[in-house]
N, C-alpha and C positions, 0 to 999 in steps of 0.2 A: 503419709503417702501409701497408697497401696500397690501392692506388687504389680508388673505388670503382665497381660496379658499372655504376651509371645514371650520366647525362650529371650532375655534381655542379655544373653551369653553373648550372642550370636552379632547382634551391634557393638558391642563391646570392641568384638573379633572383627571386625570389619571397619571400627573406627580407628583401632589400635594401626591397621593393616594401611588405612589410609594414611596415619600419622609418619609409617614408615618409608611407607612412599613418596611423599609429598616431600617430606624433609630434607630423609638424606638422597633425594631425587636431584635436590635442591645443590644441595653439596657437591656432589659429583658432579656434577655441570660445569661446576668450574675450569675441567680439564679443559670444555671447547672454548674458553675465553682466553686464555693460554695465548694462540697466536694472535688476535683482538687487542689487547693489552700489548703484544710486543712491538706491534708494528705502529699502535699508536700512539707510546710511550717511547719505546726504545729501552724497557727495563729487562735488567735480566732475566733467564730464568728461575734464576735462584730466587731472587728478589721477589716475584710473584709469588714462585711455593712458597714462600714465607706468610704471605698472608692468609694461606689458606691452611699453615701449620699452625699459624696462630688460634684460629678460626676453630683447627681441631683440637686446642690446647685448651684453650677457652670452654669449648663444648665439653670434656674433660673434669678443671677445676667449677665449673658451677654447675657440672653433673652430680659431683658428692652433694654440694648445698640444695638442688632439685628434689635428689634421693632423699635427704632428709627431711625436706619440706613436706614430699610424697608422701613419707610413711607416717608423719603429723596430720596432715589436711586432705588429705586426695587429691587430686590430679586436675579438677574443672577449672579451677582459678589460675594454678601454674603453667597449665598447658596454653591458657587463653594470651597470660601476660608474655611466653615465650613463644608463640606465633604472633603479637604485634613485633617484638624485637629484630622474630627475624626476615618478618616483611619491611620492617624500617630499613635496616643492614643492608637488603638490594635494593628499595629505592632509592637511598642515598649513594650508591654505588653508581648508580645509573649520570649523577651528578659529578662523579670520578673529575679531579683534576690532577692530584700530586700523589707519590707513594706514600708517606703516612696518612694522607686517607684513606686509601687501600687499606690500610693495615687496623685502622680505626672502624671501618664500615662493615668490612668484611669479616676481619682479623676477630674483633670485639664484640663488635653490635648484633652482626651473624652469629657468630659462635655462640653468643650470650645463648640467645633462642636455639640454636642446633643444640644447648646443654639437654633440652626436655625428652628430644623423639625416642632415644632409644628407653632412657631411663623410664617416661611414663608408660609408654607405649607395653615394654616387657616385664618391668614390673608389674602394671596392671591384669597382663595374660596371669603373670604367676599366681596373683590370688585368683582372679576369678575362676582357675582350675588348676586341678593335683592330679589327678589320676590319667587325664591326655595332654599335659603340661606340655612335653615335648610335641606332642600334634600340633596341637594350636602356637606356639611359639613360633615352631614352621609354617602354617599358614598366614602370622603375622610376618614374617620374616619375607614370605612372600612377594609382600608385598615393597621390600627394601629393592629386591630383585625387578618386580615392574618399576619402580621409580627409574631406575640406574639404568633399565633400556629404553625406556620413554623421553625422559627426559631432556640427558643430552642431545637425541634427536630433534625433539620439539625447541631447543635451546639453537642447534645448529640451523634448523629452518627459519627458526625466526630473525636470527642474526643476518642470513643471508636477505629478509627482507626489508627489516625493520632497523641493522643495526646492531652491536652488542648492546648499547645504552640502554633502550628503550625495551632491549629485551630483557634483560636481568630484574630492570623495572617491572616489566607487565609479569616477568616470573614470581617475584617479590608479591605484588597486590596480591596476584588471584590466589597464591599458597596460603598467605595469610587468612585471608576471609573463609577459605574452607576449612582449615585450622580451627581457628575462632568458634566456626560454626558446630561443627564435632566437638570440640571440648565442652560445650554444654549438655555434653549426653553421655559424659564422660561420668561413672561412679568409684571410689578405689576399691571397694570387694563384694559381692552379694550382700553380705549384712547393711551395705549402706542403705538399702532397697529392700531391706528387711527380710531376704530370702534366707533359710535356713540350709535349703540345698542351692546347686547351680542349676540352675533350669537345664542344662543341655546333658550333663551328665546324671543328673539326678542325685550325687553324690555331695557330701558335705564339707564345701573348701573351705567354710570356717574351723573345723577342725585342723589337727594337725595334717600335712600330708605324707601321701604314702611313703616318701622318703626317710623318715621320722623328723621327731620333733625339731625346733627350732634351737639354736643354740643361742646363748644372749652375746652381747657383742661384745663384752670383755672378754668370754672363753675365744669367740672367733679369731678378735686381734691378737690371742697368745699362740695363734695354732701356724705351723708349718706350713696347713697346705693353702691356707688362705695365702699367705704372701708368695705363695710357689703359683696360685691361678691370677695373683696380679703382676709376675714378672713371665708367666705364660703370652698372658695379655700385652703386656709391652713390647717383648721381641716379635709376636705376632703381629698387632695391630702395624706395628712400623714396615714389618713388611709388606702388609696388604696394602697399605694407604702409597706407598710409594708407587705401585703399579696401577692402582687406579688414580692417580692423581699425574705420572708421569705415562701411561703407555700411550695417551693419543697423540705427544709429540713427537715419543719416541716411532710407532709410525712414519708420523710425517713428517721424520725425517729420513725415514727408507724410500721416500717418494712417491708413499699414495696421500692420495688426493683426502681433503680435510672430511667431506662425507663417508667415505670407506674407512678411515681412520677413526673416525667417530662411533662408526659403524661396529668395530673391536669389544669401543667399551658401552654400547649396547648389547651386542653378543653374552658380555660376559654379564649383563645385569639382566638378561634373558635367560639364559642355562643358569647363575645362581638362583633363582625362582623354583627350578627343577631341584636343584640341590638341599632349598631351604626346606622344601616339602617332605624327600625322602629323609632327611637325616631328619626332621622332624618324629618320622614316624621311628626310627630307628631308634631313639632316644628312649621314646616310652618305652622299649623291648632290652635294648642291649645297656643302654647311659649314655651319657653326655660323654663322657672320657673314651670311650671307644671311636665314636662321631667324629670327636678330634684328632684320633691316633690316621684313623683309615686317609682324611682332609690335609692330613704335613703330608703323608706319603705323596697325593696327589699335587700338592703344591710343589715341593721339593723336584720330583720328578718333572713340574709344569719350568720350574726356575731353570731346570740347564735346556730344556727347548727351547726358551728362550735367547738365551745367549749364541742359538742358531738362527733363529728365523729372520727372515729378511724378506720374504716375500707374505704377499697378503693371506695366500690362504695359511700360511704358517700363524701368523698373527689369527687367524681367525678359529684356529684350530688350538694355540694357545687358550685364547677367550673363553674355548668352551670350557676345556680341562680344568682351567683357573676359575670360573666360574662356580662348576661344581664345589671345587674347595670355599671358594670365599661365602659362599649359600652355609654350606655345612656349619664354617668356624663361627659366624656370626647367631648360627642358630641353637648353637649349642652353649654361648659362655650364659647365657643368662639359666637355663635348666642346671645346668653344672654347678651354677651356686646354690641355686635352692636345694638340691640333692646334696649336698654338703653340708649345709647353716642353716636348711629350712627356709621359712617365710616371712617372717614374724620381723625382721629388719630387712627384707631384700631390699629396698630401696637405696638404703644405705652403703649395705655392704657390695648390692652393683654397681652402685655410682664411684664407687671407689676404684672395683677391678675396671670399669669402662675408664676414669682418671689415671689409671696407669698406663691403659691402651692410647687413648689418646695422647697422652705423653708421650709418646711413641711413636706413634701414628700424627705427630706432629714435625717432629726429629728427624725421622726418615726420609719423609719428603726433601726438607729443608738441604739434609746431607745429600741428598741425591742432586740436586740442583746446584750447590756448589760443584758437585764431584762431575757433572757435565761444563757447568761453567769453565772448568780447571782442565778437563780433557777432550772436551768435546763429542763426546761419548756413553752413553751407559752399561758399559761393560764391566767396569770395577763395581760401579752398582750392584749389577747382576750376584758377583760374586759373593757381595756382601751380603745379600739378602739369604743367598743359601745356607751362605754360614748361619747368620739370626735362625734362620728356619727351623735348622738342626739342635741349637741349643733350645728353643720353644721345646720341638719335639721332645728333648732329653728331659727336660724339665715336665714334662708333660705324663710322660712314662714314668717317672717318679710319685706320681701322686697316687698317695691312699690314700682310706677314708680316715676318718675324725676317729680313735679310739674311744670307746665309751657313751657313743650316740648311737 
C-alpha cells in the first residue's frame, strides 16, 4: 500500500475524537434514564447505579485484555468487534423487563464494548505522535467533552418523544454503525502505513519519544510509581464517576425540572472540552503531573461548593469549575504514562491504570446510591469524596520519575 496523500495524522485525530465522543457520550447518558427506570420499575437508586458500575467495571477488566490485543493487532478489528457489543447492550436494553437484565445488557454487554473507547482511541494518539502528545490527546479528549454535552441532551429529547426504550435503542444502532465505520480507517502507528515520519509533525514516532525510551514490562511492574498512578486512578476515577453518574438526580431533587438538570451535566461536558484542550497544551510544556496537581486543587475546592448549592445557578456554576477538572484529569492520565514507561507497551500498561480507575469508578457510584438509599441524601457522599480527593492528591505529589530512565 502506498502512503497516502494528506497528512493521515489528521483522520487518525478525528476518528480517535469521534470514538471518544460517541462512546463515553453514550455512557454518561445513563444519568437521564435514572428517573425513566424508577418510575417504571420502582427499582432503587442503588439498584440502578449498580448496573452502570458494573458497566464501568466491566469496561475496566476487558480494558487490560483490549490493551493487550492493541499492542498485538491494532486497533481495526477490536474496535469494530466492541462497537457491535455495545450497540447490542442498548438495543436489548431497549427490551428492558427485569433487573438482572439491566445488569446483563448494560452491566456486561455494554461495558464489554465501553472496554475499547478510551484504551484504542488514546493509545493510538500515543503512537501516532511524541513531540505534541499532550496537544493531540487534548484535542481527542475533546471530543469525550462534546459527547457528555450533546448527548444527554439529545437522550433527554428524545425520551420526551419517543420514550426511554426506543431511545437507548436508536442511541445504540446509530453509535454502532459510525463506530464500525471509522474503525476501518483505523491504523495502530504510522509504520502500519509505512510512513517513517508523522506526516503532521514531520517528526519520527517510530522512534523512541522525547520522553525517553520505553521501559519493558517487567521493570514497570517492579516500580513504585506505576502502582502509585493506578491507586491515583482509583480514588480519582471513583470520584468523578459518582458526580457524573449521581449529579442529575441530585438536582432533581433540589426541584429543578429534568431539562435544567440535564442541562448541569451538559454544562459540565461543555467547559470539560475547554479543559481537555488547555491542559492538553500545557502537558507538552510543563507535564502531565502538574496538569493533575493544578485539576485536585480545582476539584477539591468544586467538592465543598457543592455540599452548598442548592439552587440552579449554583449547580451551574459548579458544572463549570468541575468540568474544567474532569477535561484536565482525563487528559492527562494517558500522557502521564507514556512520560513514565514510554510507548512500546502502552496499551497494556493503560489498560491496567484505566482497570484500576474503573474499579473505582464502579464502587463509587454503587456506595453513593446505597448511602442515599440509607439517608436520603448526598451529603455524607460529598464528604466522602473530599476525603478520596485528598488522598489522590497526596498520592499524586509523591510521584517521581523512574530512576535510571
Amino acid at each position: 500500500m502506498s502512503p497516502p496523500q494528506f497528512p493521515y495524522a489528521y483522520l487518525i485525530t478525528a476518528i480517535c475524537f469521534s470514538i471518544q465522543a460517541l462512546g463515553v457520550g453514550t455512557y454518561i447518558s445513563f444519568g437521564v434514564f435514572f428517573y425513566p427506570l424508577m418510575e417504571e420499575f420502582g427499582w432503587s437508586r442503588a439498584a440502578i447505579t449498580g448496573a452502570s458500575s458494573m458497566a464501568f467495571f466491566s469496561m475496566g477488566i476487558f480494558g487490560v485484555i483490549i490493551g493487550r490485543l492493541n499492542d498485538s493487532f491494532g486497533p481495526r478489528r477490536i474496535m469494530s468487534v466492541a462497537a457491535l457489543l455495545l450497540g447490542l447492550g442498548c438495543v436489548l436494553m431497549g427490551r428492558l423487563t427485569t433487573l438482572s437484565e439491566l445488569y446483563l445488557y448494560y452491566g456486561i454487554i455494554f461495558g464489554m464494548g465501553l472496554s475499547a473507547i478510551d484504551v484504542i482511541a488514546l493509545t493510538t494518539i500515543a503512537r501516532w505522535f511524541s513531540h505534541r502528545r499532550g496537544f493531540m490527546t487534548g484535542i481527542v479528549k475533546v471530543g469525550t467533552g462534546a459527547g457528555q454535552f450533546a448527548m444527554p441532551l439529545a437522550a433527554s429529547g428524545l425520551i420526551l418523544l419517543y420514550g426511554w426504550r426506543w431511545t437507548i435503542a436508536i442511541m445504540g444502532t446509530v453509535v454502532t454503525l459510525i463506530l464500525v465505520l471509522m474503525a476501518q480507517f483505523l491504523y495502530r502507528d504510522p509504520g502500519a502505513l509505512g510512513l517513517k515520519t508523522n506526516p503532521v509533525t514531520g517528526k519520527s514516532d517510530l522512534a523512541a519519544p522525547a520522553t525517553g525510551p520505553s521501559l519493558p514490562l517487567s521493570r514497570v511492574f517492579g516500580t513504585v510509581q506505576f502502582w502509585t498512578i493506578c491507586m491515583v486512578n482509583f480514588f480519582l476515577v471513583s470520584c468523578l464517576m459518582v458526580i457524573m453518574l449521581h449529579i442529575v438526580p441530585h438536582v432533581r431533587d433540589s426541584g429543578i425540572p429534568p431539562l435544567q438538570a440535564a442541562g448541569v451535566l451538559s454544562t459540565i461536558g461543555a467547559v470539560s472540552m475547554l479543559g481537555r484542550f488547555v491542559s492538553g497544551l500545557v502537558i507538552d510544556h510543563r507535564g502531565s503531573k502538574t496538569v493533575m496537581g493544578v485539576c485536585f486543587i480545582l476539584l477539591l475546592g468544586d467538592l465543598v461548593w457543592l455540599q452548598f448549592a442548592h439552587r440552579l445557578w449554583m449547580f451551574y456554576l459548579f458544572g463549570v469549575i468541575y468540568g474544567l477538572a474532569h477535561g484536565g484529569f482525563f487528559t492527562a492520565i494517558s500522557p502521564l504514562v507514556a512520560e513514565w514507561f514510554g510507548i512500546h507497551s502502552h496499551g497494556t500498561l493503560f489498560g491496567i491504570v484505566v482497570c484500576f480507575g474503573t474499579t473505582g469508578g464502579a464502587l463509587g457510584p454503587l456506595l453513593a446510591g446505597h448511602l442515599f438509599d440509607l439517608s436520603g441524601s448526598y451529603q455524607s457522599t460529598f464528604l466522602i469524596l473530599t476525603a478520596l480527593a485528598l488522598v489522590a492528591w497526596g498520592l499524586m505529589l509523591s510521584l517521581r520519575p523512574v530512576k535510571g530512565r
